[in-house]
C-alpha positions in Angstrom: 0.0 0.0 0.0 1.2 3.4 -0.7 0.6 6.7 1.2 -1.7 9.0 -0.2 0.5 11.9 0.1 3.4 9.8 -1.4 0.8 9.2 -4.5 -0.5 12.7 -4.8 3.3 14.2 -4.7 3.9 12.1 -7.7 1.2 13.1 -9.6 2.3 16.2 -9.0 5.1 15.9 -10.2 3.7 14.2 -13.2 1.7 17.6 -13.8 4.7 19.4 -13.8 6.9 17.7 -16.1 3.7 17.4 -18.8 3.4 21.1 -18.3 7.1 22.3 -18.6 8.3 19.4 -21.4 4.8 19.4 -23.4 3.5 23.0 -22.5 -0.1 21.5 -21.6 -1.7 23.4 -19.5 -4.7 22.0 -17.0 -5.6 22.2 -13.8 -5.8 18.5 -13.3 -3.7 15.6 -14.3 -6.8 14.0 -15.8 -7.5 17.5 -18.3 -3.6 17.4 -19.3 -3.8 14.3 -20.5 -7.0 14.7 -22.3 -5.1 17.5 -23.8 -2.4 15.8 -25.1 -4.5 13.4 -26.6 -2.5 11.8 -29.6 0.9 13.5 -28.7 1.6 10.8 -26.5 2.5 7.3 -27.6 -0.2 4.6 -27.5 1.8 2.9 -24.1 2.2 6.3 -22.2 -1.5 7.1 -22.8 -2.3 3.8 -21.2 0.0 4.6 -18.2 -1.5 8.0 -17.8 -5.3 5.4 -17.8 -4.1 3.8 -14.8 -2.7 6.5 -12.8 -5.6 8.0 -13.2 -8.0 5.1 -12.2 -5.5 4.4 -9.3 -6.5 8.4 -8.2 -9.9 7.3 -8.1 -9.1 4.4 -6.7 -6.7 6.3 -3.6 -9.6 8.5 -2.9 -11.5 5.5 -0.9 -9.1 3.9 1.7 -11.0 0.5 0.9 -9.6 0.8 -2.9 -6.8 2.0 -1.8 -4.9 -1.1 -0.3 -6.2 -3.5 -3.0 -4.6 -1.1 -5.3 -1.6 -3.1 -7.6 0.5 -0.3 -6.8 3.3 -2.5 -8.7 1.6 -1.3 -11.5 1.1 2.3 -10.6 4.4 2.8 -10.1 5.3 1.3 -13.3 3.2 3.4 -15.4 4.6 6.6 -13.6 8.0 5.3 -14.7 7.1 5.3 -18.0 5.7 8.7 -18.3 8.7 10.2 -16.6 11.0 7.9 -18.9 9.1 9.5 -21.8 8.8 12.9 -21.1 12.7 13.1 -20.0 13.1 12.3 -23.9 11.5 15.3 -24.7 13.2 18.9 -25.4 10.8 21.4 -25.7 13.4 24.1 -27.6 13.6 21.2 -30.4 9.8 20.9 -30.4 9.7 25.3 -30.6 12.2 24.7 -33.3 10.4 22.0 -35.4 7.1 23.9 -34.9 8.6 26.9 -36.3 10.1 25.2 -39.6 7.3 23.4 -40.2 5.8 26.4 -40.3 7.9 27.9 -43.1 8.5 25.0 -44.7 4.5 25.3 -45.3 4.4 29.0 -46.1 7.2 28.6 -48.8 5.6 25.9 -50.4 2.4 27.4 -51.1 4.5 30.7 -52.1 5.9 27.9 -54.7 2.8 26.7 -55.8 1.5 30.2 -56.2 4.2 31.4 -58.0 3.8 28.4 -60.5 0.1 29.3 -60.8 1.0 32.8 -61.8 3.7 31.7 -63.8 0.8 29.2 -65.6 -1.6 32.2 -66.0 0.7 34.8 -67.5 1.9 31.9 -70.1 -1.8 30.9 -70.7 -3.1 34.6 -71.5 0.2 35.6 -73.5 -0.7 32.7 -75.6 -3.9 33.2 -76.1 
C-alpha cells in the first residue's frame, strides 16, 4: 500500500513535467492528458489510464490497499521515462520550420500558378 501523500506528490510531479516538457496546460492531471490526446505514444496514454483510475481508486481507503500499486508505479515510470526524452526548444524549433517550410511551399505553388496564367493569356 502506498501513502496517499506519497501518491498525490507524484502526480504532481507528473503535472509538472507534462506542463514544462509538453507545455499542456490544466488544472488537473486528468485535463492534461486529455489535452495531449495523440501526442503521446499509445503505451504512455495507457500509463497515464491507470494513474488516473489508481486516483480514483486512492480516494477511498478500501480501494486504496487493494490497489496493484506494482503497476502504478510502473506506469509513472514510464511517463517520466518518456517525457525526459522530450526537449521542448527542439519541439519550438520544429514547430517553427514546419511552419515555413508550409508557407514557402504554397508561395511555390503560387508562383507556378501565376507563372501558368501569365503563359496561358500571352498565348492566347
Amino acid at each position: 500500500m502506498i501513502d496517499t501523500e506519497e501518491f498525490q506528490a507524484k502526480v504532481v510531479r507528473l503535472q509538472t513535467a507534462l506542463s514544462d516538457r509538453m507545455r499542456l496546460r490544466g488544472a488537473t492531471l486528468e485535463r492534461q492528458l486529455r489535452r495531449a490526446g495523440r501526442r503521446l505514444p499509445r503505451r504512455q496514454r495507457r500509463a497515464g489510464q491507470i494513474i488516473l483510475g489508481a486516483q480514483d481508486w486512492m480516494a477511498h481507503p478500501k480501494l486504496a490497499r487493494v490497489l496493484d500499486m506494482s503497476g502504478v508505479n510502473n506506469a509513472f515510470t514510464d511517463m517520466h521515462r518518456y517525457l525526459d526524452t522530450l526537449d521542448p526548444r527542439e519541439a519550438r524549433k520544429t514547430a517553427v520550420l514546419r511552419l515555413l517550410g508550409g508557407i514557402v511551399l504554397n508561395l511555390m505553388v503560387l508562383g507556378g500558378l501565376i507563372y501558368a496564367l501569365i503563359r496561358w493569356q500571352g498565348a492566347g
